[in-house]
C-alpha positions as CSV (number, residue, x, y, z in Angstrom):
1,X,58.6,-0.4,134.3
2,X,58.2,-3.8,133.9
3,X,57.4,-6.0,131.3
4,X,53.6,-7.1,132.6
5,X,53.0,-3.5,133.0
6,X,54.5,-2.1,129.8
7,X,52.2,-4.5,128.3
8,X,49.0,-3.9,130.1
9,X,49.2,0.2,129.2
10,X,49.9,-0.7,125.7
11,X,46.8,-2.7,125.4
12,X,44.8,-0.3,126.9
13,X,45.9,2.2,124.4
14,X,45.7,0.8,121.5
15,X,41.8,-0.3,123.0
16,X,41.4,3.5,123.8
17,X,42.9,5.3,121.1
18,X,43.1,2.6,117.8
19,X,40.8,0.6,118.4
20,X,39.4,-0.4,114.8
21,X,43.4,-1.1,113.6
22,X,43.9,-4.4,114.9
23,X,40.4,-5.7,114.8
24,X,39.1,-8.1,111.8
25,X,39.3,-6.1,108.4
26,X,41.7,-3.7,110.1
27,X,38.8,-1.4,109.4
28,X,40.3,1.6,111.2
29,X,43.6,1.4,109.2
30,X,42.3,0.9,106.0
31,X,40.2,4.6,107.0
32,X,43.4,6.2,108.1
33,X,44.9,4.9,104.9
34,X,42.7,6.7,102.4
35,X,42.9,10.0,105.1
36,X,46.4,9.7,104.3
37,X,45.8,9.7,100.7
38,X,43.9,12.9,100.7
39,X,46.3,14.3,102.8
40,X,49.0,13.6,100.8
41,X,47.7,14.9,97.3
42,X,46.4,18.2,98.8
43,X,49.8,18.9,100.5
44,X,52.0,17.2,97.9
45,X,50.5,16.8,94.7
46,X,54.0,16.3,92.6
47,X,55.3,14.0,94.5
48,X,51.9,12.2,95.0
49,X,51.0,11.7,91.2
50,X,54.7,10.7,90.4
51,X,54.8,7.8,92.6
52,X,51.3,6.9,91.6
53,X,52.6,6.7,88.1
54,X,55.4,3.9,89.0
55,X,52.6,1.2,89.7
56,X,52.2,-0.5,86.5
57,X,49.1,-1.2,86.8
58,X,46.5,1.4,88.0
59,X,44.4,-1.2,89.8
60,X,47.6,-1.8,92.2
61,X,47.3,-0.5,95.6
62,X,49.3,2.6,95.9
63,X,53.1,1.7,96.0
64,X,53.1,3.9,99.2
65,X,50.3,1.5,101.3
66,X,52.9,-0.6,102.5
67,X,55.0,1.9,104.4
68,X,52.8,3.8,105.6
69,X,50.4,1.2,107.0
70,X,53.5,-0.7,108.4
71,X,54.8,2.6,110.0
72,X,51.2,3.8,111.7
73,X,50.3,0.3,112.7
74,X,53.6,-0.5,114.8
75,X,53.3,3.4,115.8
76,X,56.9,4.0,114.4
77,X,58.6,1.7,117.4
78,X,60.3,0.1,114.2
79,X,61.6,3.7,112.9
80,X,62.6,5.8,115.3
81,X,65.2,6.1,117.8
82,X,64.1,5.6,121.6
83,X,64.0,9.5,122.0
84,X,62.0,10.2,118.9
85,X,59.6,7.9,119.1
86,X,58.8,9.0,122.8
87,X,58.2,12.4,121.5
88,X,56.1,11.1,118.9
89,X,53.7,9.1,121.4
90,X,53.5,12.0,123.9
91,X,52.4,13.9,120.9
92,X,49.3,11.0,120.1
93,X,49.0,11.4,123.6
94,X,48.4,14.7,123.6
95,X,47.2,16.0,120.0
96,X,45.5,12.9,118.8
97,X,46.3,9.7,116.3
98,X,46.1,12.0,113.4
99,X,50.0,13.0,114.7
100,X,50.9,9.4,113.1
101,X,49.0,10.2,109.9
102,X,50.9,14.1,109.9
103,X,54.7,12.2,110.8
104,X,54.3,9.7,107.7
105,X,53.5,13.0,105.8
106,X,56.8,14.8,107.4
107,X,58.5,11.9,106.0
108,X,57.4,12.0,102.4
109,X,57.2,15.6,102.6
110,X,61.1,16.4,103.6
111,X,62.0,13.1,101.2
112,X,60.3,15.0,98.2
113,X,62.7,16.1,96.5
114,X,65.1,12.9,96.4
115,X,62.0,10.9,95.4
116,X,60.9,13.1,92.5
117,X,63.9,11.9,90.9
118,X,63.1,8.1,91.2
119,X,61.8,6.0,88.1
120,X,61.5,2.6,88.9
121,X,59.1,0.8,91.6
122,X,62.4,-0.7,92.9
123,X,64.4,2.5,93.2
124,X,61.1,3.2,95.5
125,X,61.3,0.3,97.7
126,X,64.8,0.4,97.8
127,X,64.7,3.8,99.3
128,X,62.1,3.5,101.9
129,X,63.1,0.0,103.3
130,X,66.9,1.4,103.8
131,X,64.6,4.8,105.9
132,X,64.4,2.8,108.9
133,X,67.9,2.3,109.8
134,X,68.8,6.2,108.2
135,X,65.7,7.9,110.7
136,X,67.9,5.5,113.9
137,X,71.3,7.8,113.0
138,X,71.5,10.6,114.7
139,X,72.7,12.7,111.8
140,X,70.7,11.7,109.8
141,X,71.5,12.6,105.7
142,X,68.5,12.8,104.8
143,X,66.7,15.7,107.1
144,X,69.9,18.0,108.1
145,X,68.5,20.6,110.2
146,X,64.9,19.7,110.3
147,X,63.0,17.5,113.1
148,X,60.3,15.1,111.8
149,X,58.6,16.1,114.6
150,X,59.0,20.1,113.7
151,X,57.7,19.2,110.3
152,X,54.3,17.6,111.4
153,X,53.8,20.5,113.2
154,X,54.0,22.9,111.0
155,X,51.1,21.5,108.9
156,X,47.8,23.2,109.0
157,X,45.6,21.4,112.0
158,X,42.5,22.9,110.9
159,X,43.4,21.1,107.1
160,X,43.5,17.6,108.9
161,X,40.4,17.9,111.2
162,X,37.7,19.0,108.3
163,X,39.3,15.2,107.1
164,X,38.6,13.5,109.6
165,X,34.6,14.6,109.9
């Protein structure tokens, strides 16, 4: 396909199916954002309160709003290989734009572990702004055996619906 046309269907979806993200206030975003945060304590609440407790201030913004927000606002095109990532859009194609919301929670979910054992805000950042270059190798250390993609699907769907009512 070519470029005028790439562009044209990518405007149209991001009209059809986000269209409150890239409008003044980011309004949709911001909503997705807070989903996520639910999301996240109810399926993970170790791992949720633990990075919580790195900001030093408790008014901060979560020290997990930049990723995420980064990650669902450029749909992953900056984190996944070409392969993934299509699999990833034909599933918001297909299941809805909560599939971007559930693959940031795959992310954090199959990461758990290795962050539990941070304890500085740096360590943090340092970890998740190296993720985008790990997720583009195709053996990638940090998921052996396990698909992002498999992950988000084996959350609940019923769980992330009753959220989004």
């Amino acid at each position: 396909m070519n470029e005028e046309k790439s562009f044209y269907i990518l405007t149209v979806l991001i009209k059809i199916l986000f269209p409150d993200y890239f409008s003044n206030g980011m309004k949709g975003l911001l909503t997705d954002l807070e989903v996520f945060h639910i999301m996240f304590v109810c399926c993970m609440p170790s791992l949720y309160f633990h990075l919580k407790s790195l900001s030093e201030d408790p008014s901060d913004p979560p020290i997990i709003n930049p990723f995420v927000s980064s990650w669902v606002s450029s749909l992953f095109s900056q984190m996944l290989s070409h392969d993934k990532l299509l699999r990833l859009w034909d599933s918001i194609l297909i299941e809805g734009t909560e599939m971007l919301l559930r693959h940031s929670l795959a992310i954090f979910f199959l990461m758990e572990r290795d962050l539990l054992k941070i304890r500085t805000p740096l360590e943090f950042y340092t970890i998740m702004s190296s993720l985008p270059q790990l997720l583009q190798d195709v053996n990638c250390p940090l998921f052996p055996g396990y698909s992002l993609l498999q992950v988000n699907f084996s959350f609940p769907f019923f769980f992330f619906f009753s959220l989004r009512k």
